[in-house]
N, C-alpha and C positions, 0 to 999 in steps of 0.2 A: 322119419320125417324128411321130404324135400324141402331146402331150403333155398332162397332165392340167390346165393353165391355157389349154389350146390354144395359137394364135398370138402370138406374143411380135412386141410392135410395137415399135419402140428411136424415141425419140424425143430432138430432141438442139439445143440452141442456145448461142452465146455471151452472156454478161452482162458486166457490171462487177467483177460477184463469180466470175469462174470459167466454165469449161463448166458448164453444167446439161443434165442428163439425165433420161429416166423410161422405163421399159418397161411399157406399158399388155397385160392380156391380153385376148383375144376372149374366153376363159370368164370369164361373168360381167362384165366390161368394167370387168375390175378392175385396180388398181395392183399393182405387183410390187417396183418400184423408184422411188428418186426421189433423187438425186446433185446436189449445189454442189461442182464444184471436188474428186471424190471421195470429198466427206464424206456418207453417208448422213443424209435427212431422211426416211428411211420405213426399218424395219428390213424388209431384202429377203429372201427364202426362194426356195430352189431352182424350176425352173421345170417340175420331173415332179413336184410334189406338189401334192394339193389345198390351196389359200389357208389355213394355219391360223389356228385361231379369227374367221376368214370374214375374212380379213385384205384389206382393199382392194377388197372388192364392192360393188355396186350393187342396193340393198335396193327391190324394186320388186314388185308396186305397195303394200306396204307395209313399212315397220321394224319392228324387236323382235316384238312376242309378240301371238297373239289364244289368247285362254284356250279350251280345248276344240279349237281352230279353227272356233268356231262362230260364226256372224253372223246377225242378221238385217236385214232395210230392204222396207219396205211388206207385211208380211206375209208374207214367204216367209224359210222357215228355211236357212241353208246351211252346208253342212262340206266346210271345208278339209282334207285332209291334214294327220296331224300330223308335223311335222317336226324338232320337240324331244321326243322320248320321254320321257326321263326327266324332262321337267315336266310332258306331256301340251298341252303347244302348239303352233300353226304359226306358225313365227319365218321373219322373213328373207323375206317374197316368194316370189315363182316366178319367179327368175331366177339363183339362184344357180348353179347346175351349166348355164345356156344358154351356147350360145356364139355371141355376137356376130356380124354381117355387118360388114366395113368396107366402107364406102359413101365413104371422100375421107382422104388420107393424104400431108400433107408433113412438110418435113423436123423439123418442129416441131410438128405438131400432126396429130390423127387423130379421126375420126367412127365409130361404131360402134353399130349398128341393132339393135333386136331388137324381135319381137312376142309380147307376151300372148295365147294363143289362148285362149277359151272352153275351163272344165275343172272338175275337181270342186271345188264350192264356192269358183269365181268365172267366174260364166258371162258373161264380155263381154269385150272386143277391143280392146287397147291396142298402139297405136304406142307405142314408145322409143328415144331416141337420147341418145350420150352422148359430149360431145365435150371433149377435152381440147387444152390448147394451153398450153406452157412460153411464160411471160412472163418482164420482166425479174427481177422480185425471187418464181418460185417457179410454180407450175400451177394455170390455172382451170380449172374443170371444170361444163361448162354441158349440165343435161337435159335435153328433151322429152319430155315426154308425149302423146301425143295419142288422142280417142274415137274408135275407128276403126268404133261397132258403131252401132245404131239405136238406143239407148236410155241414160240418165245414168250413168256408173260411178263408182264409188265410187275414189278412187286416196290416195294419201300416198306419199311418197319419202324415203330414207335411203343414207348412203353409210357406210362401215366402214373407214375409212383408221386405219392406225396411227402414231405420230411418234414422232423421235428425233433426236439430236444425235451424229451417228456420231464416236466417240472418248471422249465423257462416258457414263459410268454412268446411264442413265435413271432410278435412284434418286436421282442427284445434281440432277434436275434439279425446278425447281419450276411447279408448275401451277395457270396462273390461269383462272378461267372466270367471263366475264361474265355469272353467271345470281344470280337473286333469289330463286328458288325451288325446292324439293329435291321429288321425286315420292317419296312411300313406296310399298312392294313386300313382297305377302305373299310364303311360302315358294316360289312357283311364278315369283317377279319378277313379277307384274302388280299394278297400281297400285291403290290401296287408298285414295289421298289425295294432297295436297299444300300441303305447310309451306313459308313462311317461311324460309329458310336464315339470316337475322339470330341470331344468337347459339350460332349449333351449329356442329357439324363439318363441315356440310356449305354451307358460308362461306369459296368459295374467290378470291370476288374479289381480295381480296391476294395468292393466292398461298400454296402449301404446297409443299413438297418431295413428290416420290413416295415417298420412302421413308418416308414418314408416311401414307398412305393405302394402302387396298385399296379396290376401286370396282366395282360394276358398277349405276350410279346413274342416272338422269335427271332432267333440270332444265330448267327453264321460263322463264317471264319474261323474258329475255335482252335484256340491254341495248345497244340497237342505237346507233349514232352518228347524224349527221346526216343521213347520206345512206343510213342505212338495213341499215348491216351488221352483224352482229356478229361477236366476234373472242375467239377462247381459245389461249392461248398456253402451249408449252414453255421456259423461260429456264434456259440455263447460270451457273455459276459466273461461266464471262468475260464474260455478255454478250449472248452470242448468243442466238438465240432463232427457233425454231420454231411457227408457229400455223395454227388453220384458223380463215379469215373465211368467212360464209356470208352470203348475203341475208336477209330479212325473214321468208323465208316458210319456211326453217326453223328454226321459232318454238323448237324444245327440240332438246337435246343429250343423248346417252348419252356414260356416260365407263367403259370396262374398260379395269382391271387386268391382269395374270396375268405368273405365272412359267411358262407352257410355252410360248411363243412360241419355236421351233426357232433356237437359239443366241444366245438375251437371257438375260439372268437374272432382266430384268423387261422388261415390254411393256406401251404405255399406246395406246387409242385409242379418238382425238377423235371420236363419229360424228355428223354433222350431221343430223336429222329433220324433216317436215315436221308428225311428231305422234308421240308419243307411244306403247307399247303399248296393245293392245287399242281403238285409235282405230277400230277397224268397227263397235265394241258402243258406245262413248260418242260418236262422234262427232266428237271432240278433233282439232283441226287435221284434218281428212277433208275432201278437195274432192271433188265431185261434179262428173265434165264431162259436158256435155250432148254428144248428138253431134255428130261432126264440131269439138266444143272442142278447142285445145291450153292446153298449160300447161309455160313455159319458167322455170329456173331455176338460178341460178349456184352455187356453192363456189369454195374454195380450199384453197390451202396457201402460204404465206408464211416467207419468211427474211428474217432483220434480223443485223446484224451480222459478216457474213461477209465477208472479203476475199481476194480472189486471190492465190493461191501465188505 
């Protein structure tokens, strides 16, 4: 039977903290699941329905929003398909509804391929790979991109994971993000500006509960550690605690809300960006590879606090 996330890959190791598990899908080369010890660290959804509110895909070759879906660079005008109707944008890449080749699959970790063909309003030729692999404390997940075509493409990358603390009320639980800066969003969500988050609501480095926030926000600045990462976290009551670390290179974070996430009563997710909406018209975090360039890069998802049954 085809199903509409396509092939469900079950992927599975021992820790310190429990069995850890995750079911990766070929549509889209997205997360489905992700289990410590049977406690859900990703609210999981049936696997004959499309990913709701694009839960756990691979936003390629760009994140969020380009307004009109219209771009240009050196002179030539181009249009995207629009993909969000009701704001009039093309959101989300050209990879959401693809499905995947696996190219290498043990019992912990799996690779999964796909290509960008030349199409309306984005005429060049992108390799992608997207590998994941259960570590001790939680899943990394490492991209490729590469220029497969004869001339510079324009790329950016995002990923759409959502987190939880399976047994705690996701309202219960509070959200810290290491960013400095809050991006404003006219009525269409594209970006208008960027303030300062010192002194407003949108000043989450400490920490707020979800049930004090609604969000479909991004943020900047992010404040990376020594070696280069950044890190935004879920914390329970007891403790425990849920987050995504990303590398350097994505520089800004979206953070959605919502109550229709299929059996949550609320749903929160972290997504990691390499730029920003509308980054084909500003430029904003946009790498250009030249051809025959690649361009590799990590995430995560991380747990603290959890102990074996």
């Amino acid at each position: 039977m085809t199903l509409p996330t396509g092939e469900q890959l079950v992927l599975e190791t021992s820790t310190s903290s429990g069995e850890l598990s995750a079911t990766v899908t070929t549509v889209a080369a997205g997360l489905r699941e992700l289990r410590i010890d049977g406690v859900d660290l990703v609210p999981p959804f049936a696997d004959d329905r499309t990913p709701p509110s694009a839960a756990g895909i691979v936003l390629a070759p760009w994140p969020n929003r380009i307004r009109d879906g219209r771009w240009s660079a050196e002179g030539v005008d181009h249009q995207l398909a629009i993909t969000e109707p009701a704001l009039g944008n093309a959101i989300h890449g050209l990879l959401r509804y693809t499905d995947y080749r696996v190219v290498a699959q043990e019992r912990d970790s799996v690779t999964l391929e796909a290509t960008i063909f030349p199409q309306l309003g984005y005429p060049f030729l992108i390799g992608t790979a997207v590998h994941y692999e259960l570590v001790a404390d939680g899943l990394k997940v490492t991209h490729r991109l590469e220029n497969l075509g004869a001339e510079a493409a324009p790329v950016a990358l995002g990923t759409h994971p959502y987190l939880k603390i399976g047994g705690v009320p996701t309202a219960e639980l509070s959200l810290r993000l290491d960013a400095a800066s809050h991006i404003e969003v006219d009525e269409r969500k594209l970006p208008t500006g960027e303030v300062p988050v010192d002194g407003t609501p949108w000043d989450l480095r400490d920490g707020r509960p979800l049930a004090e926030l609604s969000l479909d926000d991004a943020f900047g600045e992010l404040a990376a550690d020594d070696d280069g990462f950044v890190e935004h976290s879920l914390t329970a009551p007891d403790g425990r605690s849920v987050s995504i670390w990303a590398e350097h290179d994505f520089a800004y974070v979206q953070v959605f809300t919502t109550d229709r996430f299929p059996g949550e009563e609320l749903a929160v997710a972290i997504e990691p960006m390499t730029a920003p909406a509308e980054a084909f018209n500003s430029g904003r975090g946009l790498r250009w590879l030249g051809p025959g360039e690649e361009w590799e890069l990590s995430w995560g998802i991380r747990f603290r606090g959890f102990t074996a049954a």
